[in-house]
N, C-alpha and C positions, 0 to 999 in steps of 0.2 A: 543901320543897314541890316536888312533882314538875313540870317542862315541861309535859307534857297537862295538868294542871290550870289550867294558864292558856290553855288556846285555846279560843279561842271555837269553840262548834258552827257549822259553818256548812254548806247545804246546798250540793252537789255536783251536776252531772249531767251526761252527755255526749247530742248531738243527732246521730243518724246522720240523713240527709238527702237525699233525691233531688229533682232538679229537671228543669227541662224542659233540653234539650238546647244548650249552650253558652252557659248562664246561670250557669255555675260563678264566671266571677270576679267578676261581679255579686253575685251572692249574698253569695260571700265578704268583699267591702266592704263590706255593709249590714249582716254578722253583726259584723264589727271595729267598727262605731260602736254595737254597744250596750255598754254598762259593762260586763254584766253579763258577755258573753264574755268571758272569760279567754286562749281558746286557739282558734284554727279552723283546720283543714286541708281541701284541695281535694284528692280521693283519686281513685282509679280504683277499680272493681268495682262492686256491687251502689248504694252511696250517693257521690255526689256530694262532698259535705262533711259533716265531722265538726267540732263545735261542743262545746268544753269551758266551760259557765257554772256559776257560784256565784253566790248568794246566803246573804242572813243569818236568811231563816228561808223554813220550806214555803211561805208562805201567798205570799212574794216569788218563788220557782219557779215557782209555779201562775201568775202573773204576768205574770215572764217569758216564759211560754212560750206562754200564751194571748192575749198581748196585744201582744207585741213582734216572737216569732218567727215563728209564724204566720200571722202576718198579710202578713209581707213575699210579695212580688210573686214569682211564677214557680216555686214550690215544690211541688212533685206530693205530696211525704211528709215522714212524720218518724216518727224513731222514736228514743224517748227512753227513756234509763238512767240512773235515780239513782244516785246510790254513798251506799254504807250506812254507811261506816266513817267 
């Protein structure tokens, strides 16, 4: 039995991010306390922060992202990439 056969599907996505102006480590602390983030970076250029989360199925991304991310305080944008693979 092959390895990929035993992994679970799970959905992937990364959150590019802009925010109001010197809210970057704010931000980044209140992405770190959700589970669901796996990974977050405070960048330089066009977004602010970059936000790597999983979940165990779509209907929990759609979730995630309407319900947890969005919502936090001082966020101008988002723009979101699933990963397919």
């Amino acid at each position: 039995m092959c390895f990929l056969e035993n992994m679970i599907e799970m959905d992937k996505a990364y959150m590019l991010i802009s925010c109001e102006i010197g809210e970057e480590q704010s931000l980044y602390s209140q992405l770190k306390e959700i589970p669901e983030v796996k990974d977050c970076m405070i960048t330089y250029g066009s977004y602010d922060v970059v936000a790597e989360f999983v979940t165990d199925t779509p209907s929990q991304m759609n979730q995630v992202i309407i319900s947890k991310i969005r919502k936090l305080q001082k966020i101008r944008s988002t723009i979101t990439l699933r990963v397919i693979n």
